[in-house]
N, C-alpha and C positions, 0 to 999 in steps of 0.2 A: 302670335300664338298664345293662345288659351294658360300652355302651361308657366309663360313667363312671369303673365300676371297674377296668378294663384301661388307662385314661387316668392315671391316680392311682394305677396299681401300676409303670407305664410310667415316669414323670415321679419317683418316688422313686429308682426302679434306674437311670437312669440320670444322676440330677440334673439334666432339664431341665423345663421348662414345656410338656409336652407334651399336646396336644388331638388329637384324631379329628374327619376330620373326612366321615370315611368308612366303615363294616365292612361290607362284602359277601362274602357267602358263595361258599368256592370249594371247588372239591376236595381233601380230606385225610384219606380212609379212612371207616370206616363205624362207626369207635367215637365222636369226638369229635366238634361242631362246628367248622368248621374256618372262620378269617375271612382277609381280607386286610385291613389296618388302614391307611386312608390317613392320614396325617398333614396336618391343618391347616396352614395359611404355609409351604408347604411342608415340612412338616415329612416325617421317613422312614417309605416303609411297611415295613410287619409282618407278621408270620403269627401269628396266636392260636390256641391250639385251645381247647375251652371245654367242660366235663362239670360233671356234679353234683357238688358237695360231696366225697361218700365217693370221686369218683374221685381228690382230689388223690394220695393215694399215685403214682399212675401217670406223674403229671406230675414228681412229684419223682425218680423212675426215671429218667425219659426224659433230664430236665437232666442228672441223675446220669451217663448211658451217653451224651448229647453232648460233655459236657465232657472224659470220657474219652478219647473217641476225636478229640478236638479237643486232648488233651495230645500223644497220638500224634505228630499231625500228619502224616500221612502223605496221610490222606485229607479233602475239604474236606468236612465239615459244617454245620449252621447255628448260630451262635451264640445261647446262653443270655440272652436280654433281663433277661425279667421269669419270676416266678410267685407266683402266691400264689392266694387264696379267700376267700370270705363264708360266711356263714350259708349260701346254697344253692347257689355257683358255686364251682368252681376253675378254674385255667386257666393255658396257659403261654402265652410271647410269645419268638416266634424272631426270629433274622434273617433277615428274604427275601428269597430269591435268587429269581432267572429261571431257570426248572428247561426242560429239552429233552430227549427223550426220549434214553437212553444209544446213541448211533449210533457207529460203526466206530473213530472214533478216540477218542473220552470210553470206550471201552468197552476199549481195550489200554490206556491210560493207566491206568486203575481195577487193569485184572488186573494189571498191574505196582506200583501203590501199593497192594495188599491186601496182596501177599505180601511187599513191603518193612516194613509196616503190623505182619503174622503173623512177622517175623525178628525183634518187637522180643520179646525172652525175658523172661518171668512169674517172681518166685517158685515161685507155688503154684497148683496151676487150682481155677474156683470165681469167686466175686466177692464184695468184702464187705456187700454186703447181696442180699435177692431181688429179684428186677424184675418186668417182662411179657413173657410173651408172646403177643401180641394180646392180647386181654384176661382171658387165663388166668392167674393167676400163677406165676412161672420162682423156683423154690428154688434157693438158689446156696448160702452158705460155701464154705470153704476145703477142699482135697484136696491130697495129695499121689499120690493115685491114682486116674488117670485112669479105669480103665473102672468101677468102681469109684461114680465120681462119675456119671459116665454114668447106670449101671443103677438107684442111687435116686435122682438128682434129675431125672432127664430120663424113663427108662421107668418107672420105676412113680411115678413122682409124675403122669404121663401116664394109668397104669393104674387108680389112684386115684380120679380124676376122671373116667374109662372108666365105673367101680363106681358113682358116686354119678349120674354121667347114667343109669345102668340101659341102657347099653350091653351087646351081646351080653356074654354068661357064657363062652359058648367063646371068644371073642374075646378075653379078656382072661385066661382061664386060658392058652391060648397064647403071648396077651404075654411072662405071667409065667414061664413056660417058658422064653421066649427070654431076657429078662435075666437067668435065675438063669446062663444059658450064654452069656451074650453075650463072657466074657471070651475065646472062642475068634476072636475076629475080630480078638484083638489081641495073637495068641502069634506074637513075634519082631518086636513092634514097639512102639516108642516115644515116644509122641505127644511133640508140642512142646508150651510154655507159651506159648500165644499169645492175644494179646489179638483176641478177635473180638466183630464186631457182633452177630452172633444171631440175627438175622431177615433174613435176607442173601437175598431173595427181588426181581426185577426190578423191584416196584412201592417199593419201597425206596431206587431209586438212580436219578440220573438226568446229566444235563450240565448244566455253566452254557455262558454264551455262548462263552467263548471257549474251546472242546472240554476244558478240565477236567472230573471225575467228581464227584460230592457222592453223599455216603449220606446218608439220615436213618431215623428210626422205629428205633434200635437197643435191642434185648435184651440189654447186654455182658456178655460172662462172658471169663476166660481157658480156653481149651479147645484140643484140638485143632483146627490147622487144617484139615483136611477136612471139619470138620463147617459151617463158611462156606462153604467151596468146592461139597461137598454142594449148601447148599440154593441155591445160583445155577442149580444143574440141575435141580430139581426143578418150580416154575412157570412156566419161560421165562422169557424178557424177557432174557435177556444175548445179546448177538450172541457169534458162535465166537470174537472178535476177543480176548473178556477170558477165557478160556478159553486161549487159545494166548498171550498174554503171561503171565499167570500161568503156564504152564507153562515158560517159558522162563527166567523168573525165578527160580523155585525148584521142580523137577520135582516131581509126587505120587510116593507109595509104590505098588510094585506092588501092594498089596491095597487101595489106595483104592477099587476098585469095587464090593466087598465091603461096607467100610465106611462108604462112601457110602449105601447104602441102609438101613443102619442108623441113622444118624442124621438123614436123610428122615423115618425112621418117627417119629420126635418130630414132627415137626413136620406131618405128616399126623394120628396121634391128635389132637394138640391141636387139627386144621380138625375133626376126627371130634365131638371134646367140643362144640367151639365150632357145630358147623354141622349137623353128625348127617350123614343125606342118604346120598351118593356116598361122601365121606373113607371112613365106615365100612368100608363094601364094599372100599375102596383100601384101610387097615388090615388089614383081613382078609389080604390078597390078601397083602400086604407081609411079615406075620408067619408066611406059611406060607413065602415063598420065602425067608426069613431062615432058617429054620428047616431048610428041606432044605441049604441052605449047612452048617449044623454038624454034619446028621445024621453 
């Protein structure tokens, strides 16, 4: 049983005598199992997520890109319980919170602690090891060159996995087009070394009760901040409200529009690899009007 071992990996990281005396399944994305862990004698609930064996890498990512951006502090997160695996399970154990959909004031609060979050300055961009994302994997190291780091680890590590799904050939000769050129989107400008989430997408972020903002599910890399900002536009979900506090806080570059849709396009191929379908035809579509941008 599932709940024995998440009871006995629970009770070690924390030093207590801890029993379940409850896991009912709730919502938590479409990779992992996802539980809520009631706690015996009253004990505290939990959030698990639970995958096969070979997924623990991802778990150790995730803890890895929580605790980071729970160093930050800027933004609230869930804390790192537990993790570990068996012979055929891995799994991590959060802290849970009572999550509410990001409404008007959790949503200016956020665009003001992202970009307080993006002023804190990087070394180097890159991260030190790779991560996810969604369940592709996100190649990171070290740069001290931003577009650079961009064009192999994001578009053709993207392109890559384009070739090995047997994804369109034009499609990807295209691509490869656009990152051999993409450094044009970034003459007379200067990214920041900021620490981002990386999957910065609405189903990602939400409120606690009392209108604070919580992220979870992060990909961390240090990169340019518009590439966070980016994907808050890209699948909805943020009211205008975190949009206009982050802008207040620390204005965009006037070629953010530009740039904007270039680093969308990461993160549309990889729904393209991951899902095939629509993305692709959106890829498509993205790589040609990138492309008349530099003609």
């Amino acid at each position: 049983m599932i709940e024995a071992a998440l009871a006995a990996c629970i009770s070690r990281a924390t030093g207590t005598d801890y029993a379940i005396e409850a896991a009912r399944p709730v919502g938590g994305g479409c990779i992992h199992t996802a539980l809520a862990l009631e706690g015996a004698r009253a004990g505290p609930r939990y959030f698990a997520k639970v995958n096969d064996a070979e997924r623990a890498a991802m778990f150790e990512a995730e803890a890895d890109g929580l605790e980071a951006l729970a160093r930050a502090g800027r933004v609230r997160v869930p804390g790192v319980i537990a993790r570990g695996k068996d012979d055929e399970r891995a799994w991590i154990v959060l802290e849970w919170l009572d999550l509410a959909p990001l409404a008007t004031r959790a949503a200016s609060r956020l665009g003001a602690a992202l970009a307080a979050q993006h002023r804190q300055s990087r070394p180097r961009f890159g991260w030190a090891r790779d991560n996810f994302i969604g369940s592709n994997p996100q190649r990171n190291g070290w740069s001290d060159d931003w577009p650079a780091f961009w064009r192999a680890n994001r578009l053709h590590a993207q392109l890559r996995f384009a070739a090995a799904n047997r994804l369109p050939s034009r499609m990807i000769d295209r691509g490869e087009r656009l990152a051999a050129d993409c450094g044009a989107f970034f003459r007379g400008y200067s990214a920041d070394k900021s620490l981002l989430h990386g999957d910065l997408w609405g189903g990602n972020a939400a409120a606690l009760a009392d209108g604070s903002p919580a992220l979870f599910d992060p990909a961390v890399y240090v990169g340019d901040r518009e590439a966070d900002v980016a994907m808050t536009e890209l699948f909805g979900g943020f009211p205008p409200d975190f949009a206009a506090a982050y802008r207040e806080a620390w204005p965009l570059d006037d070629g953010y529009r530009a740039r904007r849709d270039l680093y969308n396009l990461y993160h549309v191929l990889n729904h393209a690899n991951l899902f095939a379908g629509a993305y692709v035809e959106q890829a498509e579509r993205a790589i040609e009007r990138l492309l008349v941008e530099i003609a």
